[in-house]
C-alpha positions as CSV (number, residue, x, y, z in Angstrom):
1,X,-33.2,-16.7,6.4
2,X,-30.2,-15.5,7.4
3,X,-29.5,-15.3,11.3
4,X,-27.5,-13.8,13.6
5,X,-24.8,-17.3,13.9
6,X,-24.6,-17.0,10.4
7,X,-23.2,-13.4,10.1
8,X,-20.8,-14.5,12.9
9,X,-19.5,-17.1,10.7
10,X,-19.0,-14.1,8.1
11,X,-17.1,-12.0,11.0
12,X,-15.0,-14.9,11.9
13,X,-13.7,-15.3,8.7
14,X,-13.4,-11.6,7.6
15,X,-11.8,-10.6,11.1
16,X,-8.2,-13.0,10.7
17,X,-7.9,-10.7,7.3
18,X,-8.0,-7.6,9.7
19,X,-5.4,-9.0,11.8
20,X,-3.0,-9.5,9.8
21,X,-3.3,-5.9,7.7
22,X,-2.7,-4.7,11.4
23,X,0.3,-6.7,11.8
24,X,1.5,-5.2,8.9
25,X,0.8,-1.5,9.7
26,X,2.3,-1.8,12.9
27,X,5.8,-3.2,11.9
28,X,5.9,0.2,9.6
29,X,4.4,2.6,11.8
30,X,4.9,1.5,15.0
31,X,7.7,-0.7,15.1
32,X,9.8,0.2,12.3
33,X,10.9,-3.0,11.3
34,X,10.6,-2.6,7.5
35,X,12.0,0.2,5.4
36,X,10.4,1.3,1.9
37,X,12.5,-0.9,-0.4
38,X,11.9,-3.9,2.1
39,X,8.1,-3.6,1.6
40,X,8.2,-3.8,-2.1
41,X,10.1,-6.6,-1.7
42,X,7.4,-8.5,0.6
43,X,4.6,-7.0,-2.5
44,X,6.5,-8.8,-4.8
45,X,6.8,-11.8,-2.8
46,X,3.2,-12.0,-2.7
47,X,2.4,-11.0,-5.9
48,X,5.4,-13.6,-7.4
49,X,4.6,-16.7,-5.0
50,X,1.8,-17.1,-2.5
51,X,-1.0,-15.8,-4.8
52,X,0.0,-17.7,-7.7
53,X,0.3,-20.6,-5.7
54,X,-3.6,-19.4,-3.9
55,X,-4.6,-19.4,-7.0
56,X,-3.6,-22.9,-8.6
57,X,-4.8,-24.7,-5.3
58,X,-8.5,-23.4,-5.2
59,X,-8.1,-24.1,-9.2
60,X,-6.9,-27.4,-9.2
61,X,-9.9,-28.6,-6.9
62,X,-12.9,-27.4,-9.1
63,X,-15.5,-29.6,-11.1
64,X,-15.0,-28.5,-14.4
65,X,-17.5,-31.2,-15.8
66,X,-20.1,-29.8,-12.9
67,X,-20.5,-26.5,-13.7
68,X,-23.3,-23.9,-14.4
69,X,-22.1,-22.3,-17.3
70,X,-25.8,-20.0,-18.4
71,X,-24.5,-19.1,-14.7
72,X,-21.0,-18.5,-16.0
73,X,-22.3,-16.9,-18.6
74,X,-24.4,-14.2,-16.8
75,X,-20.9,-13.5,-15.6
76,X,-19.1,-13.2,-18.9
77,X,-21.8,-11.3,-20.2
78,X,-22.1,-8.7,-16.9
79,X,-18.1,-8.5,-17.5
80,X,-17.9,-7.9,-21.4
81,X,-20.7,-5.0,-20.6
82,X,-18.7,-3.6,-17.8
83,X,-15.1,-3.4,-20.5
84,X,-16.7,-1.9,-23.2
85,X,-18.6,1.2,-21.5
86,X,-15.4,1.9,-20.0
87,X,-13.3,1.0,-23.7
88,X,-16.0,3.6,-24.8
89,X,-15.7,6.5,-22.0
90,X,-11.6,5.9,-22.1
91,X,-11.9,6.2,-26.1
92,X,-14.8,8.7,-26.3
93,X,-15.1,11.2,-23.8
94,X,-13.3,14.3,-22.7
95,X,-12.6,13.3,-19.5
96,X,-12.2,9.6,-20.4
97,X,-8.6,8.1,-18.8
98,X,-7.6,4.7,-20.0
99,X,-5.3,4.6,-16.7
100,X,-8.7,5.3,-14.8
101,X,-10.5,2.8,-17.0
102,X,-8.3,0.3,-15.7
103,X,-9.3,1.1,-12.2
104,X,-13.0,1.2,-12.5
105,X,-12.5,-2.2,-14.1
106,X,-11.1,-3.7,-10.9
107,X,-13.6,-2.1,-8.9
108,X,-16.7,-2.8,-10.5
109,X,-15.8,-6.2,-11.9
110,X,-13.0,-8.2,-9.1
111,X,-14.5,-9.6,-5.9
112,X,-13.2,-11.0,-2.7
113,X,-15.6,-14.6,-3.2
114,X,-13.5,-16.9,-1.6
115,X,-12.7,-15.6,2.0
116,X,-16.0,-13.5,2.4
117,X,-18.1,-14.4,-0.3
118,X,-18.4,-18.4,0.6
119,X,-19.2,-18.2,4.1
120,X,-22.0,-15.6,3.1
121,X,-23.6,-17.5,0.7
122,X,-23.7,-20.6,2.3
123,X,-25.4,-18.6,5.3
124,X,-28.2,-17.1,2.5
125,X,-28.5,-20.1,0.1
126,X,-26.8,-23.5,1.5
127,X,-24.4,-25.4,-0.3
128,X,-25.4,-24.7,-4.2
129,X,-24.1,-21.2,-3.4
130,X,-20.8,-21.9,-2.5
131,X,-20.7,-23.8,-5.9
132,X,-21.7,-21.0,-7.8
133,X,-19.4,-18.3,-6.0
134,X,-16.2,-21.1,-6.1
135,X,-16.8,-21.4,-10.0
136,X,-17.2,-17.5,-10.5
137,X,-13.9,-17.4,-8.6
138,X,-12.3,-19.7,-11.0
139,X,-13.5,-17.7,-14.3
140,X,-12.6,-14.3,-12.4
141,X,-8.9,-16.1,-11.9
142,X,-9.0,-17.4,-15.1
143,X,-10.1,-14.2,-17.4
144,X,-10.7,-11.3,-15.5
145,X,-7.8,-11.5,-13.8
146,X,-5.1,-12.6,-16.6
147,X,-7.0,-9.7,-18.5
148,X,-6.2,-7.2,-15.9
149,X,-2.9,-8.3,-15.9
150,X,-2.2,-7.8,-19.5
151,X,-3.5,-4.2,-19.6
152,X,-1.3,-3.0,-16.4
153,X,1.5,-5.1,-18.2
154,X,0.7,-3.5,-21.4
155,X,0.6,0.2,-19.5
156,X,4.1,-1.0,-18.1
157,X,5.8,-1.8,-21.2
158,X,4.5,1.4,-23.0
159,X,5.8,3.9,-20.4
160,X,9.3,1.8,-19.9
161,X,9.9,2.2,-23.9
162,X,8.4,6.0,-24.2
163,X,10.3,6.8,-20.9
164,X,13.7,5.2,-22.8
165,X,13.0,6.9,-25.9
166,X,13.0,10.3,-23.8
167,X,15.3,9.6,-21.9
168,X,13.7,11.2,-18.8
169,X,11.4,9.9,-16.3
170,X,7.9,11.2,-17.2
171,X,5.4,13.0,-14.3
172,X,1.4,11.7,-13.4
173,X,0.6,13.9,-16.1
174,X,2.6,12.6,-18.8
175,X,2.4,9.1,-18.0
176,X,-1.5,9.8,-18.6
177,X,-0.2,11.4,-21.9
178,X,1.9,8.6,-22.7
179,X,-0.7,5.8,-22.1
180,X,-3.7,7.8,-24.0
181,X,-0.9,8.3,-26.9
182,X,0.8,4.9,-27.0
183,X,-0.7,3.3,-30.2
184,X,1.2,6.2,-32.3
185,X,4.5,6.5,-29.9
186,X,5.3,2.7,-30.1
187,X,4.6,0.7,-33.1
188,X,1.9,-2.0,-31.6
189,X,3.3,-5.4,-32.8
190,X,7.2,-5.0,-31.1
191,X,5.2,-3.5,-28.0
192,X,2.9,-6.9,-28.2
193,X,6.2,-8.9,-28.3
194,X,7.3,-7.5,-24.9
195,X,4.1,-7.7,-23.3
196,X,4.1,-11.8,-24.6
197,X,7.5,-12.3,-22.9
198,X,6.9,-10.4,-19.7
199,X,3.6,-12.2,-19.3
200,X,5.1,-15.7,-20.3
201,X,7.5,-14.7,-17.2
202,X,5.0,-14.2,-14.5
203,X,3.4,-17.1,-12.4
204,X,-0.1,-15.4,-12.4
205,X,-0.7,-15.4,-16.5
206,X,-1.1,-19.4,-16.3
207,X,-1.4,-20.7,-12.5
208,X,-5.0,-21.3,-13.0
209,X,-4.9,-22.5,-16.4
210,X,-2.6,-25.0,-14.9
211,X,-4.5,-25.5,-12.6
212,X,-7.9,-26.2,-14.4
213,X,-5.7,-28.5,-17.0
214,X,-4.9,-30.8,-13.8
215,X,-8.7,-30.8,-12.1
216,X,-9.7,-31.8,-15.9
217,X,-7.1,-34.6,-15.5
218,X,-8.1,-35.5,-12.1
219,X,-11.6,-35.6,-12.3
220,X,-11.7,-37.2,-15.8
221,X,-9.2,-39.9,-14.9
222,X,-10.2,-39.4,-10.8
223,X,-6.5,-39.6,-9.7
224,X,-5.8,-37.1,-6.8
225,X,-2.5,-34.9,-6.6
226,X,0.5,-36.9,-5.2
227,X,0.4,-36.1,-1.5
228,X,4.3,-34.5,-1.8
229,X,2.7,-31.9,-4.6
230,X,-0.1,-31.0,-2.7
231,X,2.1,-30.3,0.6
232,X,4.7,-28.3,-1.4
233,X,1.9,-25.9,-2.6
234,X,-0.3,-25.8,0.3
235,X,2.6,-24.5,2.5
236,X,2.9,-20.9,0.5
237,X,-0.8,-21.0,-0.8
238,X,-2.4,-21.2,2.3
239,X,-0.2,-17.7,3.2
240,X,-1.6,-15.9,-0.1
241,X,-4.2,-14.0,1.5
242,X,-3.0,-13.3,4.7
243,X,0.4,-12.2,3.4
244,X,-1.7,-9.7,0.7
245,X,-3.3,-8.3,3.7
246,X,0.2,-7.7,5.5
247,X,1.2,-6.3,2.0
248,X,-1.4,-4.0,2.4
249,X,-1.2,-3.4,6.1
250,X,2.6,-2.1,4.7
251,X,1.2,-0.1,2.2
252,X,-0.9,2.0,4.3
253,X,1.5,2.5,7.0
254,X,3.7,4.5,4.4
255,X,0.6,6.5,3.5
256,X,-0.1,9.9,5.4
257,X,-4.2,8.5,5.8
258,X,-5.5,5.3,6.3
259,X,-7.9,5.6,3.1
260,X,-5.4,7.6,0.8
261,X,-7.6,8.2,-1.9
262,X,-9.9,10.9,-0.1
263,X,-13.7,10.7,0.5
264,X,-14.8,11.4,-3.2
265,X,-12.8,8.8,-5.0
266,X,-13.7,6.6,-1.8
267,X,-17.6,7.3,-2.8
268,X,-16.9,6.7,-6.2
269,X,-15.3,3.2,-5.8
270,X,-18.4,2.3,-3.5
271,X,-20.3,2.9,-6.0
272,X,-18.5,1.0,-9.1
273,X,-18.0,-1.9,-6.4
274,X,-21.8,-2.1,-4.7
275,X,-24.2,-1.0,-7.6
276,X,-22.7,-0.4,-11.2
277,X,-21.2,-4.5,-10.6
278,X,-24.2,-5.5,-9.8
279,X,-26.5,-3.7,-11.8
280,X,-24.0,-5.3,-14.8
281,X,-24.8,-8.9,-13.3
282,X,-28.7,-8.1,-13.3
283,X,-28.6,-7.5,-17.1
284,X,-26.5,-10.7,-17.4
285,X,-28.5,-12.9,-15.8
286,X,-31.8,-12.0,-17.7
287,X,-29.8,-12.0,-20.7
288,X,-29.6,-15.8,-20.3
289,X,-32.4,-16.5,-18.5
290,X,-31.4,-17.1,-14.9
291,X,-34.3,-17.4,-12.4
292,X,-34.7,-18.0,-8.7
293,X,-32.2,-18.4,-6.0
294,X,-29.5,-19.1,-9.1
295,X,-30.5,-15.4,-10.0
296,X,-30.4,-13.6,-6.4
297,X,-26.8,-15.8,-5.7
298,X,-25.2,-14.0,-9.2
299,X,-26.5,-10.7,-7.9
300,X,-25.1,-11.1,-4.0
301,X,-21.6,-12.3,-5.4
302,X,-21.2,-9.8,-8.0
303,X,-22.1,-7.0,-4.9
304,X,-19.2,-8.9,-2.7
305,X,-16.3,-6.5,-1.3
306,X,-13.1,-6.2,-3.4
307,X,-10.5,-8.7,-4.7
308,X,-7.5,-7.9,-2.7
309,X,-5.1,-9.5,-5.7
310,X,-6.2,-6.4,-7.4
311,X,-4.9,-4.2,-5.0
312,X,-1.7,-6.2,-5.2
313,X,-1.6,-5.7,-8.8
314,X,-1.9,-2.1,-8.1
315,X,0.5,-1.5,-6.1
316,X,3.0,-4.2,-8.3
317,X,2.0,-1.9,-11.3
318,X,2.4,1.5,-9.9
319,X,-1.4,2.4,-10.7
320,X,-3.8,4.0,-8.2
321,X,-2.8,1.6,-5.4
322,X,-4.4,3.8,-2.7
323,X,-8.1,3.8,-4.6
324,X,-7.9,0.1,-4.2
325,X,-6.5,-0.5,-1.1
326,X,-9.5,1.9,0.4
327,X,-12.3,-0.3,-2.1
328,X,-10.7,-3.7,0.0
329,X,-10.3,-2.0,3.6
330,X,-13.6,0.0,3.9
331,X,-15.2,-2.2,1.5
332,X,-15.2,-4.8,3.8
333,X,-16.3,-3.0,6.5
334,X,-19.5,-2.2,4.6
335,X,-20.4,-5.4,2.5
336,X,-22.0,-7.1,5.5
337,X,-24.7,-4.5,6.1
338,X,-25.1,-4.1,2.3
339,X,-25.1,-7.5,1.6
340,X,-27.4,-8.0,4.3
341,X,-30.0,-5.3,3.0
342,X,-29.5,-6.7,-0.6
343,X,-30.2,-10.4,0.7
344,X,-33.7,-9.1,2.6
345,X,-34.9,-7.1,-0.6
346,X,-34.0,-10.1,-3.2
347,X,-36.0,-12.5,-1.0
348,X,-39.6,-10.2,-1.6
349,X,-38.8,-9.7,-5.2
350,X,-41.0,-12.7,-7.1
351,X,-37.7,-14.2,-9.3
């Protein structure tokens, strides 16, 4: 059962995060240390460096022959579920936005499971936990990720050529326009090319496949990483998620409000984030069997707060930044009482 030392250990590790997005407000809206163009340069250190870097580290150190892949596969399966309702409401409906696809993809699908997820699941389930929620975060990094990168690279390219073609800089509007339209305004297989060599160009496509290449190596042939290596990318990766949170401590500083997007979309990713991901997880897991505490630990991750590399991406990409950086910052504030109350009514349900 989970006590009141253990939610401190949850605090103490979510509170450093909340530092450092303070330090980053303040030296743009107190202190005035950074102008506008500065700060996108510090995103795109971030985005460019330390969380490619985060990413192979936590990578490289996985067992890759010890691994619970029907759990894995609850996960692929919640995931798949999640792209196609929003393929089908971007495709089919009225009011169906491929932009806003995009979004609700992040929110409902990319969680924060190494910094708040690990010390809350070893708190609720012990050590097995952790294993679980360290090897989702390797899949996420590995898939879900490089897939959401594709798409907002994809988006990127498209408006880049349809804004040359025009020669003018399209409005929110017609960037909609142009992304709904792309397929018959750029022939697909040139547009492909781009994408291929843009992608082939940024550290995040293959820093965990690089890194799951060398803990296959390592574990197979148990070598460990020459101590020079390891030092060389500890010293940036171990800054990847407190510099994101400065990057987003920046981000809101140049806002007007704290949480930009306004209450309804703030609802609305609350929602995607707390109930429609986990609701997607439920239908995973009893896809493929899972049972017990295996079950209620692929529920409680797939309900953790939001990744905060997808916010980066966001703002990197130029799409809906603000609804994402409110999903990480008031999402966090929430997840512990939620997770809480999810925790309490898994362990009466007979699984």
């Amino acid at each position: 059962m989970i006590g009141w030392e253990d939610i401190y250990k949850v605090v103490v590790a979510m509170v450093p995060l909340y530092v450092a997005l303070m330090l980053g407000y303040g030296s743009v809206r107190w202190w005035k240390i950074f102008t506008p163009e500065q700060c996108g340069a510090i995103n795109r250190l971030v985005c460019y460096f330390t969380l490619p870097l985060f990413a192979f580290e936590f990578t490289a150190h996985v067992d890759p022959f010890n691994m619970n892949y029907r759990f894995i596969g609850a996960d692929v399966i919640s995931k798949v579920i999640i792209v196609i309702v929003l393929a089908l409401w971007a495709k089919c409906s009225s009011k169906g936005s491929y932009c806003w696809s995009i979004t609700s993809y992040s929110l409902t699908t990319l969680t924060n499971a190494l910094v708040v997820g690990v010390p809350l699941v070893k708190a609720m389930y012990g050590q097995m936990a952790v294993d679980l929620v360290v090897q989702a975060s390797v899949i996420q990094a590995i898939i879900w990720l490089t897939l959401l990168l594709f798409v907002l690279e994809f988006r990127q390219t498209g408006l880049d050529i349809s804004s040359t073609d025009s020669k003018t800089e399209p409005s929110g509007k017609d960037l909609e326009g142009s992304v709904n339209d792309m397929a018959s305004n750029t022939p697909f297989w040139p547009l492909m090319k781009v994408v291929w060599l843009k992608l082939a160009m940024n550290p995040n496509s293959y820093a965990c496949i690089i890194g799951l290449v060398w803990a296959f190596i390592s574990k197979r042939c148990h070598i460990e990483m020459p101590s020079v290596m390891e030092g060389s990318i500890l010293i940036m990766s171990r800054a990847g998620t407190g510099t994101a949170m400065f990057s987003m401590g920046i981000f809101m500083a140049l806002q007007e409000k704290v949480f930009a997007c306004g209450a309804s979309l703030t609802v609305i990713g609350m929602v995607l984030r707390f109930i429609a991901g986990p609701a997607a997880m439920a239908i995973g897991s009893i896809a493929v069997g899972l049972h017990g505490d295996v079950l209620r630990v692929a529920f409680i991750q797939a309900a953790l707060p939001q990744s905060i590399t997808s916010f980066i991406y966001a703002k990197e990409y130029g799409l809906h930044a603000e609804v994402l950086s409110t999903a990480v910052i008031f999402g966090m504030l929430v997840s512990l009482p939620i997770l809480t109350g999810y925790y309490a009514v898994l362990e009466f349900i007979p699984l």
